[in-house]
C-alpha positions as CSV (number, residue, x, y, z in Angstrom):
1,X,-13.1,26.4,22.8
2,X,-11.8,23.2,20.5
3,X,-8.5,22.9,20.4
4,X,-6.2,22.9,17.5
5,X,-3.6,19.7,17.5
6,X,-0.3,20.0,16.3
7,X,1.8,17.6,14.4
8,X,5.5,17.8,16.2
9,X,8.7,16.4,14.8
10,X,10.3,15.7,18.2
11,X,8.5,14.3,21.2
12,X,9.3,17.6,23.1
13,X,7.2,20.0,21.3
14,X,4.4,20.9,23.8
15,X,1.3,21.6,21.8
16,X,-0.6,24.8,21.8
17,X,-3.7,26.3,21.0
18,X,-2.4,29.5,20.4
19,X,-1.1,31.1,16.6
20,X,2.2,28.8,16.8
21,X,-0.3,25.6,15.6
22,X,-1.3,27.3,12.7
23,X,1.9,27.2,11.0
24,X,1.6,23.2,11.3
25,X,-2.2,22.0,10.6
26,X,-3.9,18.9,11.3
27,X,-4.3,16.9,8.5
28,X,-7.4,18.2,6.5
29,X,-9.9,15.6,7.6
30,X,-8.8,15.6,11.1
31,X,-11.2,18.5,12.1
32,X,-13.9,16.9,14.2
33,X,-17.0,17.2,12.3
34,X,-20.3,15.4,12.6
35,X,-21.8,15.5,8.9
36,X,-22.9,11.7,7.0
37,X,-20.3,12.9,4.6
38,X,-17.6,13.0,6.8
39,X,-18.9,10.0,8.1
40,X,-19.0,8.1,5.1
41,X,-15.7,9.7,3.7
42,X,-13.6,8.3,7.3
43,X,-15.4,4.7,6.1
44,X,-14.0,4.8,3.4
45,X,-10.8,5.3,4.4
46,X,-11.3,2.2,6.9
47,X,-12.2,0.0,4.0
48,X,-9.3,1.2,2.0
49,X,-6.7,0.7,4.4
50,X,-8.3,-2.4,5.4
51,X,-7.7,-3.7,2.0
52,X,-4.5,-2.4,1.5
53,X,-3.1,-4.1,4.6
54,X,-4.5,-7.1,3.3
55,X,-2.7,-7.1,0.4
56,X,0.7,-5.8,1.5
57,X,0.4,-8.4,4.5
58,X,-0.7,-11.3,3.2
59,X,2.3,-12.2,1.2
60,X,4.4,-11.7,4.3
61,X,2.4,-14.2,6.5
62,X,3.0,-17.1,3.7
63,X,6.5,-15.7,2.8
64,X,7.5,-16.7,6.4
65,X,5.2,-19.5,7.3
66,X,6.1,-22.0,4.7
67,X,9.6,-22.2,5.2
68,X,8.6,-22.8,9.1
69,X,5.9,-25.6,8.0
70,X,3.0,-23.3,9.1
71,X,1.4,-23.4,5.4
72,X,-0.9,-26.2,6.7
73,X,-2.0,-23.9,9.6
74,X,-2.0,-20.9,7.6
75,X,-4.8,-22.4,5.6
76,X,-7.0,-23.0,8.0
77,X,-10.7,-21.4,8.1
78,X,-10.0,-20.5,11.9
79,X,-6.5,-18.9,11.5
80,X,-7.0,-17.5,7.9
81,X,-9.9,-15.5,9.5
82,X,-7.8,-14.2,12.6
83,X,-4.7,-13.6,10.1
84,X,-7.1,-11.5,7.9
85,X,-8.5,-9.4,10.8
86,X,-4.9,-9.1,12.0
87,X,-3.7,-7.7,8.5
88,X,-7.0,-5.4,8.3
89,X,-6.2,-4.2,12.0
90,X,-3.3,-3.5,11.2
91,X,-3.7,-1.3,7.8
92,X,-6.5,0.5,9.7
93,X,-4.6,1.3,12.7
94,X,-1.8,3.0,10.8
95,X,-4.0,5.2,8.7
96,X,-6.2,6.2,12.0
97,X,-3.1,7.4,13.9
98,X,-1.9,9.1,10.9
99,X,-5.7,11.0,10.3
100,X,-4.7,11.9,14.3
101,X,-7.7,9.4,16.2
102,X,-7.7,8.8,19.8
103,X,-6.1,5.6,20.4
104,X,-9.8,4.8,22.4
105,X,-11.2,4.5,19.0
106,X,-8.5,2.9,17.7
107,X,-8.9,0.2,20.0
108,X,-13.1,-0.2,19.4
109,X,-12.1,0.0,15.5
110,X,-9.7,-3.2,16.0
111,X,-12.6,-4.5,18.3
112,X,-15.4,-4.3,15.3
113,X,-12.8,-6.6,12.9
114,X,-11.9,-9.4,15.6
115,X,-15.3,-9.4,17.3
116,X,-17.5,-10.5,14.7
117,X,-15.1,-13.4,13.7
118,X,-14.7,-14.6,17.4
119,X,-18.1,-15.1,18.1
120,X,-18.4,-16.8,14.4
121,X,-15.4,-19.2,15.6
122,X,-17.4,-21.4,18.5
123,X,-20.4,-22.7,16.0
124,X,-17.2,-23.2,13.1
125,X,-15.2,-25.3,16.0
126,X,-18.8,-27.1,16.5
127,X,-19.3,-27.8,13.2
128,X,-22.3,-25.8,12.6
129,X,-20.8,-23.1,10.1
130,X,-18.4,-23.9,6.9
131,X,-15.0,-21.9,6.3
132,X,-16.8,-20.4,3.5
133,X,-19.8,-19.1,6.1
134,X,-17.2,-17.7,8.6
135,X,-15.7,-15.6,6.0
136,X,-18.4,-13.9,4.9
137,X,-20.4,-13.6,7.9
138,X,-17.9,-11.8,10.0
139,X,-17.2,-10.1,7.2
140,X,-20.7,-9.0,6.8
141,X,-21.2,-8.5,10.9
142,X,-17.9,-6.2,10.8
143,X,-19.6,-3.5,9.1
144,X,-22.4,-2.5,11.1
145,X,-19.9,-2.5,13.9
146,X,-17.5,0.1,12.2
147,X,-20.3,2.2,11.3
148,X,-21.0,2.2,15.2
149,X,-17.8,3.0,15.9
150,X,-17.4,5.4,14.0
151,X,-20.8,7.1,15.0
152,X,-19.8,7.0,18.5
153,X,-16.5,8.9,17.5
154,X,-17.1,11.5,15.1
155,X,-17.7,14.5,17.0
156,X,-14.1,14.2,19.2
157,X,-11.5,16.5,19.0
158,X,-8.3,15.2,16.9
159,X,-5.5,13.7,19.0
160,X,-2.2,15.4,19.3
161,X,0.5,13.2,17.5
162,X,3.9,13.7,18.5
163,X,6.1,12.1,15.8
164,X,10.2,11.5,15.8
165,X,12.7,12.7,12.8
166,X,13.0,9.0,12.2
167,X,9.2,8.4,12.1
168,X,8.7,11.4,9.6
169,X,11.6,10.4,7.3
170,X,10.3,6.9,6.9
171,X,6.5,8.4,6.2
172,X,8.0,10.3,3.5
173,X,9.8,7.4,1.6
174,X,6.3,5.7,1.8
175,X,6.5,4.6,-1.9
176,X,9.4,2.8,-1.4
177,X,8.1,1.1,1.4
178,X,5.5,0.0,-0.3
179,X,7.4,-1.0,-4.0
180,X,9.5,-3.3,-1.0
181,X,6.6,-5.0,0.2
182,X,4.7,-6.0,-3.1
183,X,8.2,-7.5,-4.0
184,X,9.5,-9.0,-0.9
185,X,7.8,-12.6,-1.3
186,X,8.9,-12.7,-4.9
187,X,12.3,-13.5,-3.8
188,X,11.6,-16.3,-2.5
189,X,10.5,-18.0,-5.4
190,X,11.9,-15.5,-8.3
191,X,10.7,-15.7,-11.9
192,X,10.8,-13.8,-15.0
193,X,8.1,-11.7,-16.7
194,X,7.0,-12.2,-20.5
195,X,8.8,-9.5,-22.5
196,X,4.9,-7.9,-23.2
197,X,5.0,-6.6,-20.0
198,X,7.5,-4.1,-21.0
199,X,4.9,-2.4,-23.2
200,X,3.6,-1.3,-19.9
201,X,6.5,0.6,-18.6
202,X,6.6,3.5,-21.2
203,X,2.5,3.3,-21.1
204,X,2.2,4.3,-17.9
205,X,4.5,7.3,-18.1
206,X,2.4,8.1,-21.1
207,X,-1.5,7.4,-19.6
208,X,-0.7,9.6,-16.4
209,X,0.6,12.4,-18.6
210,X,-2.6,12.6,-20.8
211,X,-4.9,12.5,-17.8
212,X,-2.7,15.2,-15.7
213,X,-1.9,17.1,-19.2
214,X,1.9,17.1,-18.1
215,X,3.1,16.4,-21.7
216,X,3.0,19.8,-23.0
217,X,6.3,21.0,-21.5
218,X,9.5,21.7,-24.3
219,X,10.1,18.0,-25.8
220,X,8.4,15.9,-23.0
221,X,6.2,14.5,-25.3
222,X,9.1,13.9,-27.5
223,X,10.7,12.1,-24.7
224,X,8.3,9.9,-24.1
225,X,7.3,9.5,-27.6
226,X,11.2,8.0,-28.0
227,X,10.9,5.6,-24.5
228,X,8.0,4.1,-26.1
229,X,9.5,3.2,-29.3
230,X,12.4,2.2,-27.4
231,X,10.6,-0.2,-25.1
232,X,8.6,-1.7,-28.0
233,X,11.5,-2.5,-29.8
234,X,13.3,-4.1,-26.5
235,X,10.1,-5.9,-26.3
236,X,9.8,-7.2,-30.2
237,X,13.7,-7.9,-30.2
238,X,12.9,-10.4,-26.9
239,X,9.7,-11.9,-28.3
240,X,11.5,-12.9,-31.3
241,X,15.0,-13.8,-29.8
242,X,13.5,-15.9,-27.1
243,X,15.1,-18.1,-24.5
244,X,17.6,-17.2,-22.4
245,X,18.9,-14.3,-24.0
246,X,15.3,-12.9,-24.3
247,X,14.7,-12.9,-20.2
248,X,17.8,-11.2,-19.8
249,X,16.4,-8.2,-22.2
250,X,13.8,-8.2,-19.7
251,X,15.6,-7.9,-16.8
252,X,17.4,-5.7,-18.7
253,X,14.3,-3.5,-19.6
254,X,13.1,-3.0,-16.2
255,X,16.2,-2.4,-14.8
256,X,16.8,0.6,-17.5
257,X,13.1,1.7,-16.7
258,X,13.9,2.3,-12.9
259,X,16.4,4.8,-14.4
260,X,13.8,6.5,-16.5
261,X,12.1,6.7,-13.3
262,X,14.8,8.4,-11.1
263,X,15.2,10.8,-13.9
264,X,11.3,11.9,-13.7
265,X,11.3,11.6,-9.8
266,X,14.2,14.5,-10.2
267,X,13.0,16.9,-12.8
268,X,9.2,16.2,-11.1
269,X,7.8,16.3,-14.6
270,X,4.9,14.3,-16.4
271,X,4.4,12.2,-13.5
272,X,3.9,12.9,-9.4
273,X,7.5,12.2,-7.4
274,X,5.5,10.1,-5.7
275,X,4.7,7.6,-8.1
276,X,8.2,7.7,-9.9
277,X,9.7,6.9,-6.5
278,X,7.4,4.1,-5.9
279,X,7.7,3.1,-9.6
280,X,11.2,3.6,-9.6
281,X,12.0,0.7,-6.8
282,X,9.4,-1.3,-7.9
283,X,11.1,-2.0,-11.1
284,X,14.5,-2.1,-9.7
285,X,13.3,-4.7,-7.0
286,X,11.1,-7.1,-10.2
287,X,14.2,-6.4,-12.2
288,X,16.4,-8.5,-9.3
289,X,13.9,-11.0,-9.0
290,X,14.5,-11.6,-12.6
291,X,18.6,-11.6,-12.5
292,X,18.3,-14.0,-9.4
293,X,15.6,-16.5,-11.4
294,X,18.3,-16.6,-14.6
295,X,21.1,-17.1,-12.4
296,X,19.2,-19.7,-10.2
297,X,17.7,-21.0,-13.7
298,X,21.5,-22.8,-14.4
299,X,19.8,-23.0,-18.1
């Protein structure tokens, strides 16, 4: 008989395969199942969370490398390949605890990323292959050896995952985790949108409503009817002021929009909570970066 794992909010919980573990179910893909469509939907999960810790990484290796003197090293073929397996490890390892995988295959996952660019690395060194060449090539050898891994894998049983109140309260503010890290290297060198990209603030709200039909509700539409002409006009008022005067309308119109978005992220209407969390940081966090560029500015 399979057993049934259990997600646990404290490190005590003993799990069971009895009726208590249905009242806490693995997460919907963690089933162990054999199929080429669950093998292809698991890949793409790798590839997605390889990419997105790519992007939330990267800015954080350069964000603390220059100011050391390591942007020399940091642009090298060699390291750039190990930092960008390092950053896709990383992303991948996250999201394959959290879909409850042995740490076994977690560990040959990791393996399929560094491999291929280690044995790329000795002809580079020799000067037989070009940065350009080890890039793509161990890019183009690591997929093969993630489908392989994943093969070997796909019929185990899901891993138990015992995870900590603290663990579980930082998973659920997720979209503020990840509003911080798109804005953290922006403070080191802060600067100040164009007023256009206001337009996009009140366009959003208003593009995720149409496609999840959220805007029938008593006077939502009307709300967000009344945002947009309000950002547009913010947005005219700084095009034509200019200067100065106009950044600080910027600032000023993010800042305001990251209260439109705690408003949504409490009434839970037109968009997900999700997204007006992540949303609402986001411009709260840009909004800063702008204050601190205008202040730094000394104009």
């Amino acid at each position: 008989m399979e057993k049934t794992p259990m997600y646990a909010n404290t490190a005590t919980v003993v799990p069971s395969p009895g009726p208590l573990a249905t009242h806490r179910p693995a997460p919907p893909d963690a089933a162990p199942a054999g199929g080429t469509r669950r093998l292809l939907w698991h890949l793409g999960e790798m590839a997605l969370a390889m990419v997105a810790g790519m992007v939330l990484l990267g800015p954080l290796w350069e964000t603390v490398g220059h100011p050391l003197g390591l942007g020399g090293v940091l642009g090298r073929p060699d390291v750039a390949a190990l930092v960008m397996a390092t950053n896709m490890t990383v992303g991948m390892t996250v999201w394959m605890r959290y879909r409850a995988h042995h740490w076994r295959g977690v560990v040959e996952m990791a393996a399929a990323m560094y491999v291929p660019f280690l044995l790329l690395l000795v002809p580079f060194w020799a000067g037989v292959l070009g940065g350009d060449v080890l890039m793509l090539g161990g890019h183009l050898l690591m997929v093969p050896a993630m489908v392989l891994v994943a093969v070997r894998h796909r019929h185990e049983t899901p891993a138990v995952i015992r995870r900590r109140p603290a663990v579980v309260a930082f998973a659920r503010r997720w979209p503020t985790g990840l509003a911080l890290l798109m804005t953290v290297d922006m403070f080191v060198d802060p600067f100040v949108l164009s007023p256009w990209t206001l337009l996009v603030l009140p366009g959003g709200y208003l593009l995720i409503g149409l496609v999840r039909r959220s805007l029938g509700g008593p006077g939502v539409l009307a709300t967000q009817l009344v945002g947009l002409v309000a950002w547009v006009a913010l947005t005219l008022v700084a095009v034509a002021v200019g200067g100065r005067t106009a950044s600080w309308l910027v600032a000023f119109g993010w800042l305001a929009h990251a209260g439109w978005d705690l408003a949504h992220h409490r009434t839970g209407r037109v968009v997900p909570r999700g997204y007006a969390e992540w949303c609402g940081v986001l411009d709260a966090a840009l909004a800063a970066v702008m204050i601190l560029a205008i202040l730094s500015s000394g104009d």
